[in-house]
Every structure is written in C-alpha cells, then in structure tokens.
mmJSON file of the N, C-alpha and C atoms, coordinates in Angstrom:
{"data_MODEL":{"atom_site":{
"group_PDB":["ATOM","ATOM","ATOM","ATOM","ATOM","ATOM","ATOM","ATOM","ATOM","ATOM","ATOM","ATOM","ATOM","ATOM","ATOM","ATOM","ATOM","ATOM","ATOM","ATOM","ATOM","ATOM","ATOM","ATOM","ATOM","ATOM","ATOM","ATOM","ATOM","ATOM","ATOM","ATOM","ATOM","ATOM","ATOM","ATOM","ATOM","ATOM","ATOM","ATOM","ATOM","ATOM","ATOM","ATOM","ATOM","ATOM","ATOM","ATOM","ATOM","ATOM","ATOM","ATOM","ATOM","ATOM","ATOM","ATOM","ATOM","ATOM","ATOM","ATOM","ATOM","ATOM","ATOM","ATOM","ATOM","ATOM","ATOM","ATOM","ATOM","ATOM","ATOM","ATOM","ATOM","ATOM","ATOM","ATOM","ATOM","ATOM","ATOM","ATOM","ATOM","ATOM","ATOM","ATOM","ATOM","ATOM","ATOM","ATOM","ATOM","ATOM","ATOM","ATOM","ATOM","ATOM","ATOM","ATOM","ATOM","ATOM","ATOM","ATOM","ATOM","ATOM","ATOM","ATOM","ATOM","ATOM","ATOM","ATOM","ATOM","ATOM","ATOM","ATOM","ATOM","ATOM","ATOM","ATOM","ATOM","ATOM","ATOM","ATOM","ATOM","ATOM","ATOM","ATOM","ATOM","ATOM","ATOM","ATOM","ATOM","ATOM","ATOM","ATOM","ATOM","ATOM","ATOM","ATOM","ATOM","ATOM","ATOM","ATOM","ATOM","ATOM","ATOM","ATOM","ATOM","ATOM","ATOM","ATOM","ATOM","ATOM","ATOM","ATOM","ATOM","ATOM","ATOM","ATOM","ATOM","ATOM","ATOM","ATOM","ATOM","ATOM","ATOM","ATOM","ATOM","ATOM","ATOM","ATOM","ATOM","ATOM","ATOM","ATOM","ATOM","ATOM","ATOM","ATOM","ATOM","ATOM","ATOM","ATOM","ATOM","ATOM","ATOM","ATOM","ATOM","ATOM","ATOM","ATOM","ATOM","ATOM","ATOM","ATOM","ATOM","ATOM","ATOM","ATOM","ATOM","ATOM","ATOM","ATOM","ATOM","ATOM","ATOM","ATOM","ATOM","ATOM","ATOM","ATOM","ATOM","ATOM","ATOM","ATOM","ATOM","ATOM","ATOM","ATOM","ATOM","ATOM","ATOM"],
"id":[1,2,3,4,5,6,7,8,9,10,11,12,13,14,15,16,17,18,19,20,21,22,23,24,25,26,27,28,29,30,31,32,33,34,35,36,37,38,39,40,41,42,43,44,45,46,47,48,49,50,51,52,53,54,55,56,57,58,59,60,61,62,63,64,65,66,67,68,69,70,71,72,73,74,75,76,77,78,79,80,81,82,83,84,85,86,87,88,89,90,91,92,93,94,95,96,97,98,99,100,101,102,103,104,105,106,107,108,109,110,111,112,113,114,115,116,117,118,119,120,121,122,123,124,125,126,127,128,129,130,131,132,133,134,135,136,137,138,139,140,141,142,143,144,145,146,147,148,149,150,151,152,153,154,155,156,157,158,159,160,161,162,163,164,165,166,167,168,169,170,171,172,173,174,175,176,177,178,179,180,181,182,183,184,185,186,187,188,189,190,191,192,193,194,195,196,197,198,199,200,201,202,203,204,205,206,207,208,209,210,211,212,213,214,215,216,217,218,219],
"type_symbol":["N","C","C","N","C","C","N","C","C","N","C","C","N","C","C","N","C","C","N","C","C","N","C","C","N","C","C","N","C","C","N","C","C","N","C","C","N","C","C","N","C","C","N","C","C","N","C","C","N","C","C","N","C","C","N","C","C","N","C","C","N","C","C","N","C","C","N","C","C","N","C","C","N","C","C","N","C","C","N","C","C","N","C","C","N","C","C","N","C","C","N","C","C","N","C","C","N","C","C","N","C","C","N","C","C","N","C","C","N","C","C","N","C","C","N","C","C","N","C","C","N","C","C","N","C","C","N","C","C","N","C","C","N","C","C","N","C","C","N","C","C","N","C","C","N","C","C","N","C","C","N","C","C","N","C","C","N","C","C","N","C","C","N","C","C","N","C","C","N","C","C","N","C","C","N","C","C","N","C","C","N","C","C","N","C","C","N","C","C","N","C","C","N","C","C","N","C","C","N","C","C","N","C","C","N","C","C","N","C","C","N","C","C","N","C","C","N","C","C"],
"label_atom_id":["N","CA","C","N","CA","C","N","CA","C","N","CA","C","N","CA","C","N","CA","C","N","CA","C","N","CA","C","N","CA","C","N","CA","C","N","CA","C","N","CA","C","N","CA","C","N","CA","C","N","CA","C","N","CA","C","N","CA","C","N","CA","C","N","CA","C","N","CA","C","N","CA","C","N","CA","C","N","CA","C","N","CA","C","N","CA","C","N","CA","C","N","CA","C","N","CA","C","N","CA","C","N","CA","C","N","CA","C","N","CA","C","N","CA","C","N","CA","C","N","CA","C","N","CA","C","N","CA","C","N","CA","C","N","CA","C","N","CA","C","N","CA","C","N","CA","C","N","CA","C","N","CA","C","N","CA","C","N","CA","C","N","CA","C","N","CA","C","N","CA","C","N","CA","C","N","CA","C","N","CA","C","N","CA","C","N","CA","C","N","CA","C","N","CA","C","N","CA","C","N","CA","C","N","CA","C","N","CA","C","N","CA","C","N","CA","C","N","CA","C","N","CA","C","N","CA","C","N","CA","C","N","CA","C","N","CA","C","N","CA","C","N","CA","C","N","CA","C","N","CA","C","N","CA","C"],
"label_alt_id":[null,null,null,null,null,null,null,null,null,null,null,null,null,null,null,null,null,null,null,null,null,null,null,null,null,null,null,null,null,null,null,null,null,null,null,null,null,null,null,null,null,null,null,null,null,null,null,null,null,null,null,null,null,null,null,null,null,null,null,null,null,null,null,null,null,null,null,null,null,null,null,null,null,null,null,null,null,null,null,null,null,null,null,null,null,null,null,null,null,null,null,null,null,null,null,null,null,null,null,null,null,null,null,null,null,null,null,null,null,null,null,null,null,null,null,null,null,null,null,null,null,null,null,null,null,null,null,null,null,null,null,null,null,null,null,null,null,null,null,null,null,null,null,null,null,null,null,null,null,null,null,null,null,null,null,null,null,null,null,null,null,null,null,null,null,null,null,null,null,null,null,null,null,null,null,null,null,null,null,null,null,null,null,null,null,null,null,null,null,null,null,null,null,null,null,null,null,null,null,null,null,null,null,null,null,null,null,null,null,null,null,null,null,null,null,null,null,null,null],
"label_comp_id":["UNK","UNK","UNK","UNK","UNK","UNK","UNK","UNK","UNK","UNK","UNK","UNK","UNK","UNK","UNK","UNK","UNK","UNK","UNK","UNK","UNK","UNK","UNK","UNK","UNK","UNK","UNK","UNK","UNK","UNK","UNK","UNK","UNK","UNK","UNK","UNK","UNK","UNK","UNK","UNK","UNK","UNK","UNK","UNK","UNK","UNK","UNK","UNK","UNK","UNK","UNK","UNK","UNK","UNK","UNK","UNK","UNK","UNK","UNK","UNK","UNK","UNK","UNK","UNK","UNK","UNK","UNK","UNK","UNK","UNK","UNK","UNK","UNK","UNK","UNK","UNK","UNK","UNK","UNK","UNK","UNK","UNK","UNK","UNK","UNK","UNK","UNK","UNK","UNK","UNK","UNK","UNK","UNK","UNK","UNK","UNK","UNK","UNK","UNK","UNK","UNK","UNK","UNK","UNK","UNK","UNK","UNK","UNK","UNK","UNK","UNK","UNK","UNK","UNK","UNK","UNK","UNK","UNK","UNK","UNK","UNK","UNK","UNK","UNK","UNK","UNK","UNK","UNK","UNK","UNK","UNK","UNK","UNK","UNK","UNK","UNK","UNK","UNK","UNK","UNK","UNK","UNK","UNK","UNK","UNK","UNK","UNK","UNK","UNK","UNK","UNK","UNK","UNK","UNK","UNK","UNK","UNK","UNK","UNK","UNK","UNK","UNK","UNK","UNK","UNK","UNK","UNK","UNK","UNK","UNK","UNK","UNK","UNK","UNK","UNK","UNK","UNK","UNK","UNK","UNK","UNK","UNK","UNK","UNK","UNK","UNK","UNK","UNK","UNK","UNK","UNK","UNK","UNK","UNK","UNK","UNK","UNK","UNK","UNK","UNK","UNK","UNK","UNK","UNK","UNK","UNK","UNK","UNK","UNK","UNK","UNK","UNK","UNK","UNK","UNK","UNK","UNK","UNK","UNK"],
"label_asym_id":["A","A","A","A","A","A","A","A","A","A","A","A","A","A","A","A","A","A","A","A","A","A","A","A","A","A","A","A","A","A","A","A","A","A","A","A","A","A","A","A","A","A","A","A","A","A","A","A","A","A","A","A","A","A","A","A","A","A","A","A","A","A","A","A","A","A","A","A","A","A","A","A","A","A","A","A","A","A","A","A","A","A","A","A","A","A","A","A","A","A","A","A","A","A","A","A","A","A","A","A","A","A","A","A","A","A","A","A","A","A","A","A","A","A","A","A","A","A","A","A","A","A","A","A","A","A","A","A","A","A","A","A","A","A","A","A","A","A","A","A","A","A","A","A","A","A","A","A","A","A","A","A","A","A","A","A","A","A","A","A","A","A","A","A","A","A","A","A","A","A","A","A","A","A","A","A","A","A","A","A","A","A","A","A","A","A","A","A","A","A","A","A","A","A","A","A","A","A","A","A","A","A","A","A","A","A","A","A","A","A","A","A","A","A","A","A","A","A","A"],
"label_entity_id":["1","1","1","1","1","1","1","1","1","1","1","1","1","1","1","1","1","1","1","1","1","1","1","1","1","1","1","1","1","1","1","1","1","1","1","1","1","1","1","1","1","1","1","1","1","1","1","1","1","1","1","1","1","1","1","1","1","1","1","1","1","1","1","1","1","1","1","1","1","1","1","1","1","1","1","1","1","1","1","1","1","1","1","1","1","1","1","1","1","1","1","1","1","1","1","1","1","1","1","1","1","1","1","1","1","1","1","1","1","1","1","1","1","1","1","1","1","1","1","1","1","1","1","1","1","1","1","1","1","1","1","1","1","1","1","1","1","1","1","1","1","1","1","1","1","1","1","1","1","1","1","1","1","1","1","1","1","1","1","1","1","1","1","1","1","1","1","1","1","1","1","1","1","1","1","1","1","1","1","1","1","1","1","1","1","1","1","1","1","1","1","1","1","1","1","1","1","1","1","1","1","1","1","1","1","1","1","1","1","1","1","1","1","1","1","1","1","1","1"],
"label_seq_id":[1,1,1,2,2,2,3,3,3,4,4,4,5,5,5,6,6,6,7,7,7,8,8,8,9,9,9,10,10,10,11,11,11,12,12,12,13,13,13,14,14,14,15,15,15,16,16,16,17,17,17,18,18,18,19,19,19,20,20,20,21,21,21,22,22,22,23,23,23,24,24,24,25,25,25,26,26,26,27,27,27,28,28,28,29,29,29,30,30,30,31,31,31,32,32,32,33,33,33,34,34,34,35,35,35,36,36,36,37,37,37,38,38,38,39,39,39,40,40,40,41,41,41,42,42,42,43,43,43,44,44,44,45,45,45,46,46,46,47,47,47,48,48,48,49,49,49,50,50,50,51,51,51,52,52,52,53,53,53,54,54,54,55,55,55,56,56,56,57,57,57,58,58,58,59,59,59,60,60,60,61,61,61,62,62,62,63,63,63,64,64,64,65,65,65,66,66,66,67,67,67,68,68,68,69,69,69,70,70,70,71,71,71,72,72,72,73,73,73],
"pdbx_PDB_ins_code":[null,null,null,null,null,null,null,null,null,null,null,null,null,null,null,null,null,null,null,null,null,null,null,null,null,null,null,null,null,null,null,null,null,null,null,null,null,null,null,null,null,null,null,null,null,null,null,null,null,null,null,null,null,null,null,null,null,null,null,null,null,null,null,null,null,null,null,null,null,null,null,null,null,null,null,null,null,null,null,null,null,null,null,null,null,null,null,null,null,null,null,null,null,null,null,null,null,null,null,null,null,null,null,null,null,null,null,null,null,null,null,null,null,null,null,null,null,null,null,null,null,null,null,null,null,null,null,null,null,null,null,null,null,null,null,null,null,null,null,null,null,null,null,null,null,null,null,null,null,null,null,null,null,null,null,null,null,null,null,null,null,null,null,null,null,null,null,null,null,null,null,null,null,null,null,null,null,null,null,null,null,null,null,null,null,null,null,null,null,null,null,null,null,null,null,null,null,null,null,null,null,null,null,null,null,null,null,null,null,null,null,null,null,null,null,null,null,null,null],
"Cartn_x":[-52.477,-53.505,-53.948,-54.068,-54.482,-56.443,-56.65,-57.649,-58.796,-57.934,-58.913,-58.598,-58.979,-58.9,-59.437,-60.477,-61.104,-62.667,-62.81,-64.363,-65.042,-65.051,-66.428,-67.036,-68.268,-68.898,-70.342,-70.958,-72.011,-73.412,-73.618,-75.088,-74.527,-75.81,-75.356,-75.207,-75.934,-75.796,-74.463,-73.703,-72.328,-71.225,-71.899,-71.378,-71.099,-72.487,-72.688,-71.649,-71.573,-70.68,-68.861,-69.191,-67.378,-67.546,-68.23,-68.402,-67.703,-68.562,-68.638,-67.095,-66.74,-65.096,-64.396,-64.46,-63.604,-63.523,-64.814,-64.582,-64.103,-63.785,-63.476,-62.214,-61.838,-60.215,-59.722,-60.57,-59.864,-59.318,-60.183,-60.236,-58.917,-59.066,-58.33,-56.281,-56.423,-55.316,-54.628,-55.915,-55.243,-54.896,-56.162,-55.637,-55.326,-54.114,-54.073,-53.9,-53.986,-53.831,-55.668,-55.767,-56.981,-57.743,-56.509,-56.761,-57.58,-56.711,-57.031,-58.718,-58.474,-60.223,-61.197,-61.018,-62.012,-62.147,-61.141,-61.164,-62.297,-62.052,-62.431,-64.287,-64.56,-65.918,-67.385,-66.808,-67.906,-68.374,-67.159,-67.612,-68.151,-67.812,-68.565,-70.001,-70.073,-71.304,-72.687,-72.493,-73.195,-73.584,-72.675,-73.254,-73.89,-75.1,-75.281,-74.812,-73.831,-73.238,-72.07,-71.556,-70.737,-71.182,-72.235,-72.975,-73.449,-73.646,-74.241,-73.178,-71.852,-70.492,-70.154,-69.935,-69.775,-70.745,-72.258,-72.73,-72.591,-71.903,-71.501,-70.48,-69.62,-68.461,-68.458,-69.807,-70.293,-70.841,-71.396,-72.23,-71.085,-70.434,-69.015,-68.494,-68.095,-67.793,-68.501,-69.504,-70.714,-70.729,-70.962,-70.743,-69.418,-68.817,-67.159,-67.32,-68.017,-67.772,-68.986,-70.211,-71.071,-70.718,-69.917,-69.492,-68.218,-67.826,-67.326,-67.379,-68.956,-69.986,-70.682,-70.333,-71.196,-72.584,-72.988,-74.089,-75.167,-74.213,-74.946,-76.053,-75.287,-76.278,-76.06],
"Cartn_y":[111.219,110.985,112.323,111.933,113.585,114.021,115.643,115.803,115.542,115.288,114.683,113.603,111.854,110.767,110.578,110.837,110.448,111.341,111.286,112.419,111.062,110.088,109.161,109.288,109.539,109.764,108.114,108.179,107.267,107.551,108.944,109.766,111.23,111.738,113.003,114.423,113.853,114.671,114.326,113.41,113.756,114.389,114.229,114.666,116.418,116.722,118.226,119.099,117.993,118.448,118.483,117.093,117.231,118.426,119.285,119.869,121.725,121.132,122.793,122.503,121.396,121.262,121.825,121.293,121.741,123.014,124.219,125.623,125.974,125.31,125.944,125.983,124.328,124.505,125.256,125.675,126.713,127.946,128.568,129.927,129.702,128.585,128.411,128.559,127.406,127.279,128.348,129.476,130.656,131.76,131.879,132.664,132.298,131.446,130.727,131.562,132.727,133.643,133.537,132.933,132.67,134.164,135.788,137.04,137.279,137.197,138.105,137.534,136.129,135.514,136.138,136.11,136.794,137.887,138.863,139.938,140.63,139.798,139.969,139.153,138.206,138.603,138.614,139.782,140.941,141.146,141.216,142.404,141.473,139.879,139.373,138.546,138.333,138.122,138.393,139.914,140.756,141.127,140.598,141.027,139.984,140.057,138.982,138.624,139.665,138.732,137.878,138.578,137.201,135.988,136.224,134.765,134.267,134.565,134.001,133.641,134.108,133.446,132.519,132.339,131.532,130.235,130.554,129.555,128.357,129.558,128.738,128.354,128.539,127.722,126.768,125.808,125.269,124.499,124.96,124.229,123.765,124.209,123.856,122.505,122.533,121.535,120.555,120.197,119.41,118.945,119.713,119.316,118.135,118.498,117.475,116.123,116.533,115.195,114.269,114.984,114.217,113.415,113.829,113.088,112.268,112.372,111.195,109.868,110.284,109.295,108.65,108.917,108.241,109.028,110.063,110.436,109.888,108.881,108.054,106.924,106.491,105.511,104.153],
"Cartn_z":[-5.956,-6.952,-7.555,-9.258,-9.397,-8.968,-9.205,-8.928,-9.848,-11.034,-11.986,-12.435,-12.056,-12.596,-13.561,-13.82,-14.971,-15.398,-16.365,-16.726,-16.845,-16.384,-16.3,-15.214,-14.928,-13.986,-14.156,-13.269,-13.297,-13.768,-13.26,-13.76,-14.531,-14.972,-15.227,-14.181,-13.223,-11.843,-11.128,-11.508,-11.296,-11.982,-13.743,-14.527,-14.489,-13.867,-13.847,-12.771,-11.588,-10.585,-10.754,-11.668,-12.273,-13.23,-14.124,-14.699,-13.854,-12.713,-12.165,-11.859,-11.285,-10.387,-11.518,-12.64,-14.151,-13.923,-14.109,-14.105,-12.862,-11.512,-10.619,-10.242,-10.735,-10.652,-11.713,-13.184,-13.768,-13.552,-12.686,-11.851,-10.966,-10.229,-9.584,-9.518,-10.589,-11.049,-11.712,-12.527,-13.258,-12.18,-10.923,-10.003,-8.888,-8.262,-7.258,-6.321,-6.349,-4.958,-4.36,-2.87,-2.338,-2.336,-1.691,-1.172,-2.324,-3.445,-4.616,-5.85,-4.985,-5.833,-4.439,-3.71,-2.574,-2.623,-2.96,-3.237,-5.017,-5.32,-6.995,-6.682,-5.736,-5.769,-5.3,-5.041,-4.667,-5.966,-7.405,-7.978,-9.005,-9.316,-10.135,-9.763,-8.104,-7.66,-7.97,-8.199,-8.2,-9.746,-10.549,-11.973,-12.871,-13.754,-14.123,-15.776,-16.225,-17.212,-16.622,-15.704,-15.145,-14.953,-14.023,-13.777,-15.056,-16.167,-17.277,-17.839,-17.997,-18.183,-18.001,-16.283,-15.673,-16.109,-15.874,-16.01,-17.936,-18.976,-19.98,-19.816,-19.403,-19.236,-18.108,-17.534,-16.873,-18.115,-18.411,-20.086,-20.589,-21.447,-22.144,-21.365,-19.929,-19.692,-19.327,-18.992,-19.142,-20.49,-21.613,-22.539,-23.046,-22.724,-22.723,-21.723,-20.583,-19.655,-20.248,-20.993,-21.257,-22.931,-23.593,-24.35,-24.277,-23.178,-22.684,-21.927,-21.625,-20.638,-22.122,-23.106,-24.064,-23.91,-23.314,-22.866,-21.633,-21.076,-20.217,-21.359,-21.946,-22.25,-22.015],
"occupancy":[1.0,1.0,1.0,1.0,1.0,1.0,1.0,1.0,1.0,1.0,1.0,1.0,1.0,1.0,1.0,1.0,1.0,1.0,1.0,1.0,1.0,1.0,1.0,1.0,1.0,1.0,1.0,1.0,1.0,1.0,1.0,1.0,1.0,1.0,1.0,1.0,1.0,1.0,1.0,1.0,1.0,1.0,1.0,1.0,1.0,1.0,1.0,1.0,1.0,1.0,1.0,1.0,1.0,1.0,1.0,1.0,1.0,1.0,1.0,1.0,1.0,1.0,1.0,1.0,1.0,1.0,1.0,1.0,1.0,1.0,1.0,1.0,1.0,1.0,1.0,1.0,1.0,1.0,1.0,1.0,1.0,1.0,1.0,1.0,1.0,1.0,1.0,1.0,1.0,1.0,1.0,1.0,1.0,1.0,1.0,1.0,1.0,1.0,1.0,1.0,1.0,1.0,1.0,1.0,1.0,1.0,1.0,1.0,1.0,1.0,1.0,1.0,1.0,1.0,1.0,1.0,1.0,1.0,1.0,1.0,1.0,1.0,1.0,1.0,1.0,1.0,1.0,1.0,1.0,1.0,1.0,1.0,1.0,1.0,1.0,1.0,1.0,1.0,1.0,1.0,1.0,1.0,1.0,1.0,1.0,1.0,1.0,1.0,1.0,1.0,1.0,1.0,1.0,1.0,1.0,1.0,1.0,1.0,1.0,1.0,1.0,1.0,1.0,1.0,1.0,1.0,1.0,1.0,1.0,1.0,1.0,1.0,1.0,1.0,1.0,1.0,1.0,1.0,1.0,1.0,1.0,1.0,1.0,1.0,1.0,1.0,1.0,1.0,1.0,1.0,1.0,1.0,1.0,1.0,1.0,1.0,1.0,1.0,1.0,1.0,1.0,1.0,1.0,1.0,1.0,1.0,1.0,1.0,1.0,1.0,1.0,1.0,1.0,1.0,1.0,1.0,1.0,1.0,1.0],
"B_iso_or_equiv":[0.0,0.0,0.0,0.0,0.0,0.0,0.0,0.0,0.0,0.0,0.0,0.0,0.0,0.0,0.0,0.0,0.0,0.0,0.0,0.0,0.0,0.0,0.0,0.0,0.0,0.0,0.0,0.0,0.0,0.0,0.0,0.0,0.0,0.0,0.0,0.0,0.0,0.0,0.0,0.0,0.0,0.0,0.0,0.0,0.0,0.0,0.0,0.0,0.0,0.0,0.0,0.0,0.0,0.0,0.0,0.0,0.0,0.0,0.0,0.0,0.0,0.0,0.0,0.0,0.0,0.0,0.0,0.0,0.0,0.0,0.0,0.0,0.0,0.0,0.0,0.0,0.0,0.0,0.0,0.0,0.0,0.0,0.0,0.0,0.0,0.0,0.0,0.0,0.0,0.0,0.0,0.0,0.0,0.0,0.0,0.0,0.0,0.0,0.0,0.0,0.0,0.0,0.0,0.0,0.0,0.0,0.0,0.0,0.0,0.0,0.0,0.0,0.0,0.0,0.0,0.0,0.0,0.0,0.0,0.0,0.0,0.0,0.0,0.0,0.0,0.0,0.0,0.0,0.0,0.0,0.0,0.0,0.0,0.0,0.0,0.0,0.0,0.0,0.0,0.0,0.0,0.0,0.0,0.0,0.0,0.0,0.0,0.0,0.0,0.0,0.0,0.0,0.0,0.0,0.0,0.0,0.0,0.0,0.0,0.0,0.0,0.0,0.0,0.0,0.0,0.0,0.0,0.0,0.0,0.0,0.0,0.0,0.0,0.0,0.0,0.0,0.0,0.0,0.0,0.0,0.0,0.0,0.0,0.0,0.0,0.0,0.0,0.0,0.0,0.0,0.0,0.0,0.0,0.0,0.0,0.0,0.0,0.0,0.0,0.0,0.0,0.0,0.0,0.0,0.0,0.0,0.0,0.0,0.0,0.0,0.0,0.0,0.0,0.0,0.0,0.0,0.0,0.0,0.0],
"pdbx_formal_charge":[null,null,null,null,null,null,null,null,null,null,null,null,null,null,null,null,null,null,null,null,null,null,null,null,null,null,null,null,null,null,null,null,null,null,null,null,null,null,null,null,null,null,null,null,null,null,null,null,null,null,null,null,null,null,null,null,null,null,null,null,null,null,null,null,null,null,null,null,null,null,null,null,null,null,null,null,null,null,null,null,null,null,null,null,null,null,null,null,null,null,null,null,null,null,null,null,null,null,null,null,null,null,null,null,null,null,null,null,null,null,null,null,null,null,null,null,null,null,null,null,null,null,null,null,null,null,null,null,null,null,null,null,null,null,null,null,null,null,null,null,null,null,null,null,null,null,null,null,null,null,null,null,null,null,null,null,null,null,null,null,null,null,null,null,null,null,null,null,null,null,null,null,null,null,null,null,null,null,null,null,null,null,null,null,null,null,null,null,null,null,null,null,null,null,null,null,null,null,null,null,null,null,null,null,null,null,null,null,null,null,null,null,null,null,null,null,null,null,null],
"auth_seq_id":[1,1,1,2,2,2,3,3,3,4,4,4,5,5,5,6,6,6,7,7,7,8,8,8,9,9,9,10,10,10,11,11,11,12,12,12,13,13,13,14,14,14,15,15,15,16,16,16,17,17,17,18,18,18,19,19,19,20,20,20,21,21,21,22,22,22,23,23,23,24,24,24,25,25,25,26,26,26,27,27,27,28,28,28,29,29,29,30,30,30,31,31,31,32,32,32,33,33,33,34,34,34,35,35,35,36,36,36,37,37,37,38,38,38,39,39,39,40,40,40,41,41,41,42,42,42,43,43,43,44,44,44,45,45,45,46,46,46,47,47,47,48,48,48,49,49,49,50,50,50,51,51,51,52,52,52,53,53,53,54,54,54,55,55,55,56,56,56,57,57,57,58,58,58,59,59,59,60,60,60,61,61,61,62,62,62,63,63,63,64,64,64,65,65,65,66,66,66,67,67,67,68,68,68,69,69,69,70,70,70,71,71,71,72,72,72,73,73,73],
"auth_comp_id":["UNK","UNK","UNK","UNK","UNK","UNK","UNK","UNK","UNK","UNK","UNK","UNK","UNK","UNK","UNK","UNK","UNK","UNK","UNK","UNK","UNK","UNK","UNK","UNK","UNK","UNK","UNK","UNK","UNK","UNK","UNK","UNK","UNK","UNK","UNK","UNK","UNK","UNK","UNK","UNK","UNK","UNK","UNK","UNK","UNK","UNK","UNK","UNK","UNK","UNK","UNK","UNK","UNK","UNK","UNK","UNK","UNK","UNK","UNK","UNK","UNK","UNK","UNK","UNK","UNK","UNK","UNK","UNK","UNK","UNK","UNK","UNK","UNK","UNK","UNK","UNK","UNK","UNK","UNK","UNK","UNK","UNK","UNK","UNK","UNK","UNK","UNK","UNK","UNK","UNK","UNK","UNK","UNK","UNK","UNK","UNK","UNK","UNK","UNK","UNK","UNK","UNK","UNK","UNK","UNK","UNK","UNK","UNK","UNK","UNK","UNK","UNK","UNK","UNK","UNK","UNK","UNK","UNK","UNK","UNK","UNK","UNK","UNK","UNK","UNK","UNK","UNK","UNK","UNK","UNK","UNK","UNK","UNK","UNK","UNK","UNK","UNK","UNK","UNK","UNK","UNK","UNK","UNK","UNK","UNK","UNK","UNK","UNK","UNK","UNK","UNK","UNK","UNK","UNK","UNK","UNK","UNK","UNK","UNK","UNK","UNK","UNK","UNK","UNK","UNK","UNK","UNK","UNK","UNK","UNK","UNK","UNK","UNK","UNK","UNK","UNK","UNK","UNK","UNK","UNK","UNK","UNK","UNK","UNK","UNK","UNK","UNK","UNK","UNK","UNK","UNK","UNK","UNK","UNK","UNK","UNK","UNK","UNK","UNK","UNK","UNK","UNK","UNK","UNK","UNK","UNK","UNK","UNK","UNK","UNK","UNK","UNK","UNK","UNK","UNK","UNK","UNK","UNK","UNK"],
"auth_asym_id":["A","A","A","A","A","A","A","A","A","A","A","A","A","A","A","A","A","A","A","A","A","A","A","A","A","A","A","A","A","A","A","A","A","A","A","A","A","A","A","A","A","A","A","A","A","A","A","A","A","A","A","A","A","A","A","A","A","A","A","A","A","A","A","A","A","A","A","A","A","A","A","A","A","A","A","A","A","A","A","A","A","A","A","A","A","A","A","A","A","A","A","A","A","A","A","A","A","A","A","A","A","A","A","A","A","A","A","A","A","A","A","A","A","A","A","A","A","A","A","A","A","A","A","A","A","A","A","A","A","A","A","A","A","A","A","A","A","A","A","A","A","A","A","A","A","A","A","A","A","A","A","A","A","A","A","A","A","A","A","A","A","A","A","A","A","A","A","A","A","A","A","A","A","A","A","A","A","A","A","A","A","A","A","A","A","A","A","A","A","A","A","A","A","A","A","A","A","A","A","A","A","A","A","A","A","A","A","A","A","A","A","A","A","A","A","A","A","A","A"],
"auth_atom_id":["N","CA","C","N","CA","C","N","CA","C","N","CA","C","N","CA","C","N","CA","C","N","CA","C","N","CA","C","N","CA","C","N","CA","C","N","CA","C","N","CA","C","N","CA","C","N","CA","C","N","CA","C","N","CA","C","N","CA","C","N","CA","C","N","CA","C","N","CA","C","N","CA","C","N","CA","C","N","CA","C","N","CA","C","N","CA","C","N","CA","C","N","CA","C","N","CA","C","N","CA","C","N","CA","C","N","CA","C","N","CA","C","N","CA","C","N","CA","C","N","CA","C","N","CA","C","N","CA","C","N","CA","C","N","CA","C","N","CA","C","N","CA","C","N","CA","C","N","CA","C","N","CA","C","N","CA","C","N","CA","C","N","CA","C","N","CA","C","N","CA","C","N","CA","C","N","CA","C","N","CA","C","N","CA","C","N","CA","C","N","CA","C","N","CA","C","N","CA","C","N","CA","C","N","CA","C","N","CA","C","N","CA","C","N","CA","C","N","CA","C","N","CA","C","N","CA","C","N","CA","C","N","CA","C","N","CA","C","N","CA","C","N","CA","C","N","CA","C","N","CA","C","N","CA","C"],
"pdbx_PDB_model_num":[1,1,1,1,1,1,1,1,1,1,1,1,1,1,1,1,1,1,1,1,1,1,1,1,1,1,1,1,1,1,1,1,1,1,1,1,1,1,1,1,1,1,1,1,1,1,1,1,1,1,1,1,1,1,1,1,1,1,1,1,1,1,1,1,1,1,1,1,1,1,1,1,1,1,1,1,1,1,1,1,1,1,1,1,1,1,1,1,1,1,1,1,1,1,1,1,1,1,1,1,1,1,1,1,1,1,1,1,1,1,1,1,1,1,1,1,1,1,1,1,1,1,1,1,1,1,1,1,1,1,1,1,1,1,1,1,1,1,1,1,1,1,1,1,1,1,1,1,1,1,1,1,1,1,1,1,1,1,1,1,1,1,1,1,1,1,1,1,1,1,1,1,1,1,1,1,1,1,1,1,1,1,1,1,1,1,1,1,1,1,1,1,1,1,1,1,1,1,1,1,1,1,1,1,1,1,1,1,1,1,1,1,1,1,1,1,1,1,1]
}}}
C-alpha cells in the first residue's frame, strides 16, 4: 500500500499532520541517507530561518490537502 492513499483527511487536525508527513517524506525521499539528515541537523535546528522555511512549506502543503478536503465543509 502506498504511503500516501489519499489527501482526504476527516478534520483539519489531520489535515495538518498529513501536511507535515508531505514535507517530511520530502526531505526524506530527496535525502534518503538517515547519517547524512542527522548529520545536517544540528545545523538547521538551531536556525530560525530554517524553521520559518520549514514551517512554509508546512503551510504550502496544508494548503493543498485543505483544498482537497473541500475545506472541510
């Protein structure tokens, strides 16, 4: 089964979590070496345009799963 069946979720608090899975298997999939994402952060932990990055491309996909929920209406 794949890891993504479907972007319908039931609430938007699931929506948000399929959201984060989206950016994580992105990371993922682009850097599938486990050493080399553990290795790499320390150094984006610690900075907060990363984290403000990160957290739009968290937005972005939220954005996508929520217009595919119809918005939950």
């Amino acid at each position: 089964m794949s890891w993504l069946p479907s972007l319908e979720t039931t609430s938007p608090e699931e929506g948000f979590d399929l959201a984060i899975k989206l950016a994580r298997m992105a990371v993922k999939i682009t850097q599938p070496d486990d050493a080399a994402r553990s290795k790499m952060r320390p150094d984006y932990a610690h900075n907060a345009d990363s984290l403000t990055m990160a957290s739009h491309v968290v937005a972005t996909h939220f954005q996508t799963v929520a217009q595919a929920n119809n918005y939950w209406r």
